[in-house]
N, C-alpha and C positions, 0 to 999 in steps of 0.2 A: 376099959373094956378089953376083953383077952381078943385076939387076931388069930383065928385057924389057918395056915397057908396048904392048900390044897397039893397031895407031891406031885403034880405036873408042875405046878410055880415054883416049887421047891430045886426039880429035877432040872425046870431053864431057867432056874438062875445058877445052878452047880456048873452049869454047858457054860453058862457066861463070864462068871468066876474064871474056872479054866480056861478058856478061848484069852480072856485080858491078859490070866498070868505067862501064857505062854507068849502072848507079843512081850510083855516086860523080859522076859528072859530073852529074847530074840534080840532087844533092844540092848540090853545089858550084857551079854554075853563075854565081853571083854571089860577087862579091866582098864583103869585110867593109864594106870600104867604100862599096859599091854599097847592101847592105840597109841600110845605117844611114841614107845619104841617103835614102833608101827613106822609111824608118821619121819621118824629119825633114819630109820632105811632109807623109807623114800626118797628124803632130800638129800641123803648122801646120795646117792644115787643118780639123780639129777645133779648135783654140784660134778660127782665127776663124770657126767654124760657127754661131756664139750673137750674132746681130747684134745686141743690147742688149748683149752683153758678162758677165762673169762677177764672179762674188760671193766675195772671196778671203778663205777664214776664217784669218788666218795670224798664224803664232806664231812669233816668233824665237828663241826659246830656250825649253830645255827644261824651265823652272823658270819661265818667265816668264807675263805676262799676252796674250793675245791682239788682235789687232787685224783690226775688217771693213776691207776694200782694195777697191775696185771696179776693173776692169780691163777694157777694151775695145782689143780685139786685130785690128789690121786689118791687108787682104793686103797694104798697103804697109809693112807692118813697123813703122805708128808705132804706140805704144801710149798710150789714156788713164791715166792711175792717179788715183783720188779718195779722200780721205781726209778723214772729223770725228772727231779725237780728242785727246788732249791733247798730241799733237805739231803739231796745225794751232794751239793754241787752243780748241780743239772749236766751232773753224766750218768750213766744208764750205772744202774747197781743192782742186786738181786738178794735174797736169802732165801732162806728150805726155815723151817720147822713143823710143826704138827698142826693139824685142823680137827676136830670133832661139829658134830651135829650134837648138841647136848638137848635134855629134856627138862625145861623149868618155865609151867606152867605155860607150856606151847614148844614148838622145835625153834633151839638157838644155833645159827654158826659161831663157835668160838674160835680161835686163835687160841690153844690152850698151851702152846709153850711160847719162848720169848722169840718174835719174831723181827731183827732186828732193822726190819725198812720200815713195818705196818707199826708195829708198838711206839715209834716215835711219836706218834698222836697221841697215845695213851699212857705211857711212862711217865710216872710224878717227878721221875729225879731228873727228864728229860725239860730244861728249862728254853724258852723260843719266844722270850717277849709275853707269856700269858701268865695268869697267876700261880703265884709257886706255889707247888703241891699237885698244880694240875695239869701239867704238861702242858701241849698243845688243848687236849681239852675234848680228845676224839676216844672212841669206843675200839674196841676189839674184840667185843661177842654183840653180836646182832643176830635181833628176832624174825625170823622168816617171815613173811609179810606175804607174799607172791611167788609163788613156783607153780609155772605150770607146766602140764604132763611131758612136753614137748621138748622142756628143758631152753625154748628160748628166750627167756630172760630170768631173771628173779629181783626181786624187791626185797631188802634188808631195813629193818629200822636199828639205830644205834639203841642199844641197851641201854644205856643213861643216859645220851644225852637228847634223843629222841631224832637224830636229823635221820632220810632215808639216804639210801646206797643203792644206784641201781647198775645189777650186773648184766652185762651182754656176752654173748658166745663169741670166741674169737674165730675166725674161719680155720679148719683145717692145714698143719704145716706154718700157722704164725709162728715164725720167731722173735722172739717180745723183742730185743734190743731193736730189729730192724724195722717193728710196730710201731716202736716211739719216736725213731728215727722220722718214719715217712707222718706221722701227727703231728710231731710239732715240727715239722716242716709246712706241711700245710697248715696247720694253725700261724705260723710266723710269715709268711706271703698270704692270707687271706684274713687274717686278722692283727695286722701289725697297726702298733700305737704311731707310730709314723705318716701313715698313709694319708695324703694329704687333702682326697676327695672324704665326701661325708656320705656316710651308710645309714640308711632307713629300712624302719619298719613300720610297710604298708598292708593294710587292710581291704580289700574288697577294691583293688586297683580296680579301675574307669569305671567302677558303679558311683555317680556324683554325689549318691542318695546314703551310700554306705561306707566311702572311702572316706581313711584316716590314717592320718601319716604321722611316723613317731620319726625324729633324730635318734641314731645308732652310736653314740660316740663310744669306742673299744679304748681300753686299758690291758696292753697286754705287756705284765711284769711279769719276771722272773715264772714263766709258765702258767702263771696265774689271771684266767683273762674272766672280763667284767666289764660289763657295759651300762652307762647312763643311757638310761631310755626316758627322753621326753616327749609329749605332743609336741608335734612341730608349732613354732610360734611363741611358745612358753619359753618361761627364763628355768633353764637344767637345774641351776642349785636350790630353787624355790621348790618346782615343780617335778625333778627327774629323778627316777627311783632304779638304784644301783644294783642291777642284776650279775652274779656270778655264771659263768656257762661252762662246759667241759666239751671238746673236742674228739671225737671217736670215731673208726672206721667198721664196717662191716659189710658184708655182701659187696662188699667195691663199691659201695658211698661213705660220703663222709656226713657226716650226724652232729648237731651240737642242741644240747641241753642244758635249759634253764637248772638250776637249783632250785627257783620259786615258779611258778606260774607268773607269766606275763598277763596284766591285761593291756586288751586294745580296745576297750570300750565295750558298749552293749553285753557287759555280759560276758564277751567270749574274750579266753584266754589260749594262750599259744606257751608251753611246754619243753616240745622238741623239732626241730625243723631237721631237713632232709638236704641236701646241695646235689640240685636239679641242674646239670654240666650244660645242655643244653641250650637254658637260658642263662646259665652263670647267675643261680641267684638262688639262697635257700629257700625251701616252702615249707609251712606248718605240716607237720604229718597226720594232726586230727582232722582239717577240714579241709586242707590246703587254699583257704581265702587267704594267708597271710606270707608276705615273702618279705624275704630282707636282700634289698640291693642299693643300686647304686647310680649316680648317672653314668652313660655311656663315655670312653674314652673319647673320641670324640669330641662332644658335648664338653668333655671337661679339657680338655685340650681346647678349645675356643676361650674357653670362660678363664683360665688361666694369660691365654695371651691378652686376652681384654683386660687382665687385671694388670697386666705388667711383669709379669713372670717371666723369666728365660729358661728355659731348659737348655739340658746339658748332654752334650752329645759326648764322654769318657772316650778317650784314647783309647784304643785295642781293645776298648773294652764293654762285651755284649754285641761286638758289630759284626756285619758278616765279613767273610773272606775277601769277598770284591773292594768291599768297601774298603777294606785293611790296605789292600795292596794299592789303590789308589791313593791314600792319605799317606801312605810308608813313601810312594814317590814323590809324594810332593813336599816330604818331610827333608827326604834325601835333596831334591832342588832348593830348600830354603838353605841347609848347612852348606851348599854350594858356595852361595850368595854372602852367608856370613857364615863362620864354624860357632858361630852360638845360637842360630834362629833353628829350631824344628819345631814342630806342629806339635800346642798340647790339648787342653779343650778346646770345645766349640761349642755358641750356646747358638739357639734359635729363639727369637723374640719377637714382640709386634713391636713396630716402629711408630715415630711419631705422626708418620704421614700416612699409618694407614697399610702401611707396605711390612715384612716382616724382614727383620735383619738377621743375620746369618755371620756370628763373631767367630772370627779363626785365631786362638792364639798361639802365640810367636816370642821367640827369642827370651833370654833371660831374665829382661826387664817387664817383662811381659807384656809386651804388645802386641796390640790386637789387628786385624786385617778383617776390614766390615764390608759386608755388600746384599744389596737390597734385593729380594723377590717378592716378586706378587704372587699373593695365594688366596685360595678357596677352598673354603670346608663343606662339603655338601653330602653328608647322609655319613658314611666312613670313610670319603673319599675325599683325600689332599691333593689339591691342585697347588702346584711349586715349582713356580717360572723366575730363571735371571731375568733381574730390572738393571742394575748399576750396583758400583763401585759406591759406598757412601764417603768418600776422599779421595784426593789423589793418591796420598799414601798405599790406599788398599790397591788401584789401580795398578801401581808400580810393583807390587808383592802382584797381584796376578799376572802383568805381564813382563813378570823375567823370567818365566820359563813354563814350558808347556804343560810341563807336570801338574803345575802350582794351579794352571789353566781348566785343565782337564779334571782334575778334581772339585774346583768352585761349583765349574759346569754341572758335576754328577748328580748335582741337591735337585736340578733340575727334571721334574716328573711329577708323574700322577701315583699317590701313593694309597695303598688301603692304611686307615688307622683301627688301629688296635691295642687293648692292653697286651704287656707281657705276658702275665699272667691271668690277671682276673682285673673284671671292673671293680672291684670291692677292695682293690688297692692299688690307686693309678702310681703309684711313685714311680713307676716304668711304663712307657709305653712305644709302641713299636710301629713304625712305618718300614713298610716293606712295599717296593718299585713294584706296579704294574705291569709293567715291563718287562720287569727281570726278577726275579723272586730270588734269585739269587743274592741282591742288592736289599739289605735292609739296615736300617740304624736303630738303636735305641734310644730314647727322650728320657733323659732323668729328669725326676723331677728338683 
């Protein structure tokens, strides 16, 4: 049966026709290849919007250890790259060559000449223990992932081998070498494989209902640092899953970043944490229910003399000036006595009775000069009183001369405890006189 269409229905469907094709053309109006060069302004643009340049946390492989890169991106396409790690030697190195923002099938940062710090990851003739042909086994053009307007950060994925790269702004007037200088410095005091107290990451601290506590054990080689995170309780090589981290500073904090998401149970996972100076202790940056610390110095100073440990008080070294000049006399009183006894360690330990002994040693042979104080640890506060001589020996070295006197006596006081540095690595810690502030010693551990 034929269909007559009346010309007003004729006439609104012409108006409707037209009205769709002009949104299509509105829509369409640029070319694919138009938006992409588009889009390749853009992130050049932001790449070199950070005139100190960016902080590249990057990982070559997906199983592998991470590496800090620094990168300074300028409008003439040349690029700095800086590197200290165990592929410079781990001393500060740098090179220049060219960067582009290329266009394939989305915006790529490339590295488009040979850039000879970055390409070691990526060079096949560059052989490092991994399979030949593949170098290290890392990329050097990565697909923009994340830029935003703001230019403060961006997210890179590796082109082949799919791991992410994430870039941060370096503040204004960084100069890289003295960047890497002040990280792995504080990476090597806050995260040293040495450190003989143990580091946790807890979850929802004093809620009973939601708290979970992991063992932190650090691995820190050749720049390369990694941690075994177990529930506490669990056996680590059954149970503990070996996390890579990277080290970074910005805005005046210091920053460290998983490679993989951490979980801590229920669900939520922790990322990147922030080091909160305050309490001496990092916190998640998503939720901050998650911190990584430590026991109190203190605390770990008790639990070390209960175990039998002695700490070591170093010659001249880390102590203060009082305390120098009173061991320097009593050193000078012992060569009196014999021209081979001066003053070399001294340890401090718990004794068998309960009391803490205080070993001086002396002379060639090495002998030592022992004497007993009673003490008290209560909150950060040492209380550290002469008891006796634990021999007659040591009696006779205190009383040939005053010096020798006056120094035993000095240990005697009320001292604040504290780490050196940080609770998150006691291998130092620091008593310093109530008294006299002037007056402090270091404990090694």
């Amino acid at each position: 049966m034929n269909k007559i269409l009346s010309i007003p229905m004729i006439l609104g469907a012409a108006v409707m026709f037209t009205a769709c094709a002009g949104e299509e053309e509105d829509l369409f109006d640029k070319s694919a290849a138009e938006r992409l060069n588009e889009m390749k302004s853009i992130y050049s643009a932001r790449l070199e919007a950070q005139p100190a340049g960016w902080a590249m946390q990057y990982y070559p492989t997906a199983e592998g250890d991470g590496y800090l890169i620094l990168a300074d991106f300028n409008a003439d396409h040349s690029v700095k790259v800086a590197m200290r790690n165990s592929y410079t030697d781990n001393k500060y190195a740098e090179s220049r060559s060219v960067w582009d923002v290329i266009t394939d099938n989305g915006p790529v940062l490339s590295f488009n000449t040979y850039n000879d710090l970055l390409h070691i990851f990526s060079d096949p003739d560059d052989f490092w223990g991994g399979e030949l042909g593949t170098g290290i086994g890392g990329d050097y053009e990565f697909v923009i992932v994340d830029a935003p307007e703001d230019a403060s950060y961006m997210m890179l994925k590796g082109k082949k081998r799919g791991t992410y790269t994430l870039l941060t702004p370096l503040e204004e007037g960084t100069d890289f070498e003295t960047y890497f200088e002040d990280v792995i410095n504080y990476q090597n005091a806050y995260f040293a494989s040495s450190a003989p107290n143990q580091l946790y990451l807890r979850k929802h601290v004093g809620d009973p209902d939601a708290e979970k506590t992991y063992t932190f054990d650090v691995n820190n080689a050749a720049g390369n640092i990694r941690a075994m995170i177990t529930l506490e309780g669990l056996d680590a090589i059954t149970y503990g899953n070996l996390h890579s981290f990277i080290v970074t500073k910005r805005g005046g904090k210091y920053y460290i970043r998983f490679k993989d998401d951490v979980s801590v149970g229920d669900g939520e996972i922790v990322r990147e944490m922030v080091y909160d100076e305050a309490n001496d202790q990092f916190v998640d940056t998503a939720e901050g229910t998650v911190v990584l610390c430590s026991s109190a110095a203190p605390e770990f100073l008790q639990e070390s003399w209960e175990g039998g440990h002695a700490w070591t008080i170093q010659k001249k070294n880390n102590t203060s000036e009082k305390y120098n000049e009173l061991m320097t006399a009593a050193s000078s009183a012992l060569t009196k006595i014999n021209r081979k006894y001066k003053i070399g360690d001294i340890t401090m330990a718990k004794s068998d009775n309960g009391l803490s002994e205080l070993s001086i040693q002396y002379g060639d042979s090495k002998q030592w000069a022992k004497y007993l104080f009673n003490y008290e640890l209560t909150g950060n506060q040492l209380v550290y009183t002469y008891n006796r001589p634990s021999n007659d020996g040591s009696e006779n070295i205190k009383n040939a001369n005053v010096a020798i006197e006056q120094f035993i006596m000095s240990f005697s006081g009320t001292y604040t405890v504290a780490p050196e540095v940080t609770n998150l690595n006691l291998s130092k810690i620091k008593l310093t006189s109530q008294n006299d502030a002037n007056y402090w010693i270091i404990l090694n551990y």
